[in-house]
C-alpha positions as CSV (number, residue, x, y, z in Angstrom):
1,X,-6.1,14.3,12.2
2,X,-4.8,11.5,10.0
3,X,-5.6,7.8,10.1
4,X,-2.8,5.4,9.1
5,X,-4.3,2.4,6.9
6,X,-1.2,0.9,5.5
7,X,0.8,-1.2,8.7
8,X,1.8,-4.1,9.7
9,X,2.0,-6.3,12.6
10,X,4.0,-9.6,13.7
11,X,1.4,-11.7,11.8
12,X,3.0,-10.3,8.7
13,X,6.4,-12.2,7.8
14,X,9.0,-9.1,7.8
15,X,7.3,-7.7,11.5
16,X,8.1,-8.5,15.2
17,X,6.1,-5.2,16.2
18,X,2.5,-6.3,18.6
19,X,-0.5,-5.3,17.1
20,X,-1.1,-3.6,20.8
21,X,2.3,-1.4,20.6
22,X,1.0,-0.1,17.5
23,X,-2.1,0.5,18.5
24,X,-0.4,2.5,21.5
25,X,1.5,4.5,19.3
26,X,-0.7,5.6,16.4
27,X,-2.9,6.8,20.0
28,X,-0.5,8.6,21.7
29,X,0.1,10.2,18.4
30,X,-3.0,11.7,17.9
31,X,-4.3,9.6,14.7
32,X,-8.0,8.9,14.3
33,X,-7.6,5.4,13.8
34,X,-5.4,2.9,11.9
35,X,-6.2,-0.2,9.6
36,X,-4.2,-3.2,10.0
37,X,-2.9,-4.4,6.5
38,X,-1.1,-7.4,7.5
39,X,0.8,-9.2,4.2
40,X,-0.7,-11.6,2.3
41,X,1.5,-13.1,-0.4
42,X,0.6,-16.3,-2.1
43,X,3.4,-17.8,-4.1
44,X,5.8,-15.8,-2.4
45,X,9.3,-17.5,-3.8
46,X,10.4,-19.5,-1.2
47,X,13.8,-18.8,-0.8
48,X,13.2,-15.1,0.3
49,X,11.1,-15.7,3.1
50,X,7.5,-16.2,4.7
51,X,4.7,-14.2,3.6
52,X,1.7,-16.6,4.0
53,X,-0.9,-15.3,6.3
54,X,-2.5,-17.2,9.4
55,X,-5.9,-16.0,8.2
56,X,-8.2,-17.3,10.7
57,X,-5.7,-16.3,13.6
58,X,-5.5,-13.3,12.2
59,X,-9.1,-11.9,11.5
60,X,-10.5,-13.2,14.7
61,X,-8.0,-11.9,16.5
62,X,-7.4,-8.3,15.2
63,X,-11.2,-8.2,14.9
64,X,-11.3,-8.7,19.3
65,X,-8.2,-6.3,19.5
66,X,-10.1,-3.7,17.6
67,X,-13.7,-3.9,19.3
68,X,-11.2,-4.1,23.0
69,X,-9.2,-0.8,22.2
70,X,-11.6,1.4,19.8
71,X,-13.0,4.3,22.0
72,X,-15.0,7.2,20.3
73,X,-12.1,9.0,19.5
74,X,-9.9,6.2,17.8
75,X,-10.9,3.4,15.7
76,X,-9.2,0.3,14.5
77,X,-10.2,-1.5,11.4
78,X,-8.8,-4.7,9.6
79,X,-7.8,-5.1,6.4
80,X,-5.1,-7.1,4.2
81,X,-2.2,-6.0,1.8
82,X,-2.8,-8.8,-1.1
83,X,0.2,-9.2,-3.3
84,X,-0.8,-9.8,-6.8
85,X,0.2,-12.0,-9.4
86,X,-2.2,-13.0,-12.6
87,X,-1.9,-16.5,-12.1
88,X,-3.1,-16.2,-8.4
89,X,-5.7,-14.4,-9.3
90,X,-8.6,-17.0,-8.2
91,X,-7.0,-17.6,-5.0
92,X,-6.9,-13.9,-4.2
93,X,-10.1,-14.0,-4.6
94,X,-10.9,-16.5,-2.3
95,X,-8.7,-14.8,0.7
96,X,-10.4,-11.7,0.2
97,X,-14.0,-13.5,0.3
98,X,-13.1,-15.4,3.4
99,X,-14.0,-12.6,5.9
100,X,-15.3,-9.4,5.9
101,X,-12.6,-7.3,5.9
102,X,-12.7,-3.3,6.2
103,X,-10.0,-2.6,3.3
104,X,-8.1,-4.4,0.4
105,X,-5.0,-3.1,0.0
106,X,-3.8,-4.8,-4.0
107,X,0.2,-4.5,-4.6
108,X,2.8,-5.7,-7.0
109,X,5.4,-7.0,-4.8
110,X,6.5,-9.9,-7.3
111,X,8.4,-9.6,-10.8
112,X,8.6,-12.3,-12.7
113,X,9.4,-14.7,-9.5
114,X,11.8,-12.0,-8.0
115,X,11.6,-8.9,-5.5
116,X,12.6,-5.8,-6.3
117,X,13.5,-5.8,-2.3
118,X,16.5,-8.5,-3.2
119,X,19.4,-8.2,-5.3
120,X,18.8,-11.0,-7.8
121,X,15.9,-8.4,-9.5
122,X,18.5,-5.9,-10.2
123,X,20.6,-8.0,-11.7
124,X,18.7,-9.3,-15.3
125,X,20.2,-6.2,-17.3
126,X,19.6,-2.3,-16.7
127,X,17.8,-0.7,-13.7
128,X,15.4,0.9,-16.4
129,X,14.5,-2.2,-18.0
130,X,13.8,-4.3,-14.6
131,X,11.5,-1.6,-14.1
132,X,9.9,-1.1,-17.5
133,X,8.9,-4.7,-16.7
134,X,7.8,-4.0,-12.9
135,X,5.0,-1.3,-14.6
136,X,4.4,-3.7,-17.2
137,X,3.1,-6.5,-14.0
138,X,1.4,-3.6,-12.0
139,X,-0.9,-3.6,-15.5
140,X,-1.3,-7.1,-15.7
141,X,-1.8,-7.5,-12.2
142,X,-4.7,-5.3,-11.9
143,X,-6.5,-6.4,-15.2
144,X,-6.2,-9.8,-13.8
145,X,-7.6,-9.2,-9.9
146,X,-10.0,-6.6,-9.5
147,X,-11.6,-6.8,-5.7
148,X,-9.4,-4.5,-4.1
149,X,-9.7,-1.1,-2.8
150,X,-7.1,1.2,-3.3
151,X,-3.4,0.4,-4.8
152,X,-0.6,0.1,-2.8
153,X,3.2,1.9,-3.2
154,X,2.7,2.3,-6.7
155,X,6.2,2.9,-7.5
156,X,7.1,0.2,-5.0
157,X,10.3,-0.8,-6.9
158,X,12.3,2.4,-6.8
159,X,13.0,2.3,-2.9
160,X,15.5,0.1,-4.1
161,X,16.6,0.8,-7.1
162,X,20.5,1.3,-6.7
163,X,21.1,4.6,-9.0
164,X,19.8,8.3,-7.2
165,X,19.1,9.5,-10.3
166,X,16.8,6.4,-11.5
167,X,15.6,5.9,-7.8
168,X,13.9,9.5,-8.1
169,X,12.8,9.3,-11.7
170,X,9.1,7.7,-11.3
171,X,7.0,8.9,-13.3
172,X,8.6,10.7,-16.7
173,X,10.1,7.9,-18.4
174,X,7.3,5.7,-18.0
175,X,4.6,8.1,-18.5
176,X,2.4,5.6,-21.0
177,X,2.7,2.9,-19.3
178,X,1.7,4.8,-15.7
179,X,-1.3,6.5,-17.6
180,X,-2.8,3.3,-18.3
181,X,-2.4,2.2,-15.0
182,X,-3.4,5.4,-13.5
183,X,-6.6,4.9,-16.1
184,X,-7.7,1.7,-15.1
185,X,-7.9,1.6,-11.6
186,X,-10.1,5.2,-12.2
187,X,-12.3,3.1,-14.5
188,X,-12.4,0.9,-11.5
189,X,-13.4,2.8,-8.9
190,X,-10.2,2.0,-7.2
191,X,-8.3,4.6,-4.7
192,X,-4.6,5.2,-4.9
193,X,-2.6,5.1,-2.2
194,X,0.2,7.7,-1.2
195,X,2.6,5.5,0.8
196,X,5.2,7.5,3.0
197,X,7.6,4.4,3.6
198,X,9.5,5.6,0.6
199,X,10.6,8.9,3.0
200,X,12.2,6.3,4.7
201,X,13.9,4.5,2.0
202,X,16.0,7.7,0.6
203,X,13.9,8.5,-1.7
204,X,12.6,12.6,-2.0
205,X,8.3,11.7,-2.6
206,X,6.0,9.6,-1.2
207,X,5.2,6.0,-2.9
208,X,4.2,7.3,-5.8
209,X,5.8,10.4,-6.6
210,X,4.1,14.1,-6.5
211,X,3.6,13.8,-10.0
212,X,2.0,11.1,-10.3
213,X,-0.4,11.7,-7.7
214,X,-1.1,15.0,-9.9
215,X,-1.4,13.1,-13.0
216,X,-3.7,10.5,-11.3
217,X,-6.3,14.2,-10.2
218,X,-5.5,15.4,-13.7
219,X,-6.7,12.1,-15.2
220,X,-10.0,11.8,-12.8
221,X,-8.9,9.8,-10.2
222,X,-10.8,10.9,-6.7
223,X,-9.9,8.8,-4.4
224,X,-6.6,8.5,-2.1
225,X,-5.5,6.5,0.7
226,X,-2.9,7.1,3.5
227,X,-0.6,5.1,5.3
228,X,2.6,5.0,6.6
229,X,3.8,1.0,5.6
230,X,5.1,1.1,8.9
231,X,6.5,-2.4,10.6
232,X,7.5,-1.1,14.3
233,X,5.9,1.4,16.3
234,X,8.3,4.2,15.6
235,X,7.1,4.5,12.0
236,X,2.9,4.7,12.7
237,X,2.1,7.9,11.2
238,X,5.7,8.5,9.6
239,X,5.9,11.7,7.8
240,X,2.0,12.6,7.3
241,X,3.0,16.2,8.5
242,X,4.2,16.6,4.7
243,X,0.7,15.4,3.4
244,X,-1.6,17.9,3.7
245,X,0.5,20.9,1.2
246,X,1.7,17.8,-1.2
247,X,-1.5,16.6,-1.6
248,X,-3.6,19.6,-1.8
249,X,-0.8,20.8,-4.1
250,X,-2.1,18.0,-6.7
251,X,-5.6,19.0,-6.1
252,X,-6.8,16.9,-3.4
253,X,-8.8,17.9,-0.3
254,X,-9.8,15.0,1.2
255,X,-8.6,11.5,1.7
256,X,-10.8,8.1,2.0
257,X,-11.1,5.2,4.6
258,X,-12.4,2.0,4.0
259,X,-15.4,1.0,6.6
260,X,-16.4,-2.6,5.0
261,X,-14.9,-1.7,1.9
262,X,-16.7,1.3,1.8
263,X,-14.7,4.8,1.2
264,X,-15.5,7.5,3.8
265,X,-14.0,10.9,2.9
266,X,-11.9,13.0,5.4
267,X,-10.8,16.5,5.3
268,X,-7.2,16.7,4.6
269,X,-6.8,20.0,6.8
């Protein structure tokens, strides 16, 4: 009884997958809806790839899809992952402005001009320090672009960390620097999202980690978002089934979906 709003189609760079096939997926697996969160990245260094957006294409036509395949019992909603940056901050601004989308997804996928996805960011010095510096960003991203909904993969960065025991280590050796993140994005209003892609990238907790989801309750965060991150059909709805005991085991009940950038709480069981 989950809905999926974190995924990605073929208008996203790093997808072939149809927005239709996914569609057909999340329904046949008995999800209450799903959000598209295709990528927008805005200064995306060039030499890893495309992550610019078809915007227009995109809204007008996911917008069709959705009003063609929702049915009472499934609903499809469209949103954007926005990859933040300070000094894109404006232009962020203006994507998210340009149509009225259901849900803002706001994520760090950019360090310093490098992605923790490639090689070249693990290679500036220790695995701990590259990622003292991706928190560091996630702070200064968020201070600097506010109009977003809940935060995405907050421990992004460790799926490819290249050491087990740093991979797994989120949260305790950057406590300080998570509790202010963790604190402003409360101040904010903003949910947090509990991403389940890092199941799939050998790692042993959802993006973020148990902990930190418990710190973030702890702290007085209320809000939580779902979604799988996934970029093929197979992966819609990957994992929820450990969701419901890890999340009410940090003191959540209920999870939120964004309707017009509104939350609307679900029951969790």
């Amino acid at each position: 009884m989950f809905w999926d709003n974190h995924m990605h189609s073929n208008f996203s760079g790093d997808s072939d997958a149809a927005p239709i096939d996914m569609i057909n997926s999340a329904k046949a697996k008995g999800l209450l809806g799903i959000t598209f969160t295709d990528h927008i990245d805005i200064d995306y260094p060039k030499e890893y790839g495309f992550f610019d957006l078809d915007l227009d294409n995109y809204y007008i036509s996911q917008h069709a899809l959705a009003l063609e395949q929702s049915t009472e019992d499934f609903t499809i909603l469209t949103g954007l992952e926005v990859g933040l940056q300070p000094h894109i901050a404006k232009k962020c601004q203006a994507v998210v402005n340009q149509f009225p989308y259901d849900f803002i997804i706001g994520s760090t996928h950019i360090v310093d001009r490098l992605d923790p996805y490639f090689d070249d960011f693990w290679q500036q010095g220790s695995e701990k320090d590259a990622l003292d510096r991706y928190y560091a960003c996630i702070l200064e991203n968020i201070n600097a672009f506010t109009d977003f909904d809940s935060l995405g993969h907050l421990d992004y960065a460790f799926r490819y960390a290249k050491t087990p025991d740093i991979k797994n280590n989120t949260h305790t050796p950057y406590f300080d620097i998570i509790d202010a993140i963790l604190s402003q994005i409360i101040k904010l209003d903003k949910a947090l999202e509990i991403n389940t892609a890092a199941l799939r990238k050998g790692m042993k907790n959802p993006n973020p980690a148990a902990s930190i989801i418990k710190r973030y309750h702890e702290l007085g965060g209320k809000l939580i978002t779902i979604g799988a991150d996934a970029h093929t059909p197979e992966d819609v709805g990957a994992d929820f089934n450990i969701l419901p005991d890890l999340l009410s085991s940090c003191g959540f009940t209920e999870y939120a979906v964004y309707k017009k950038r509104k939350p609307v709480l679900y029951p969790l069981g």
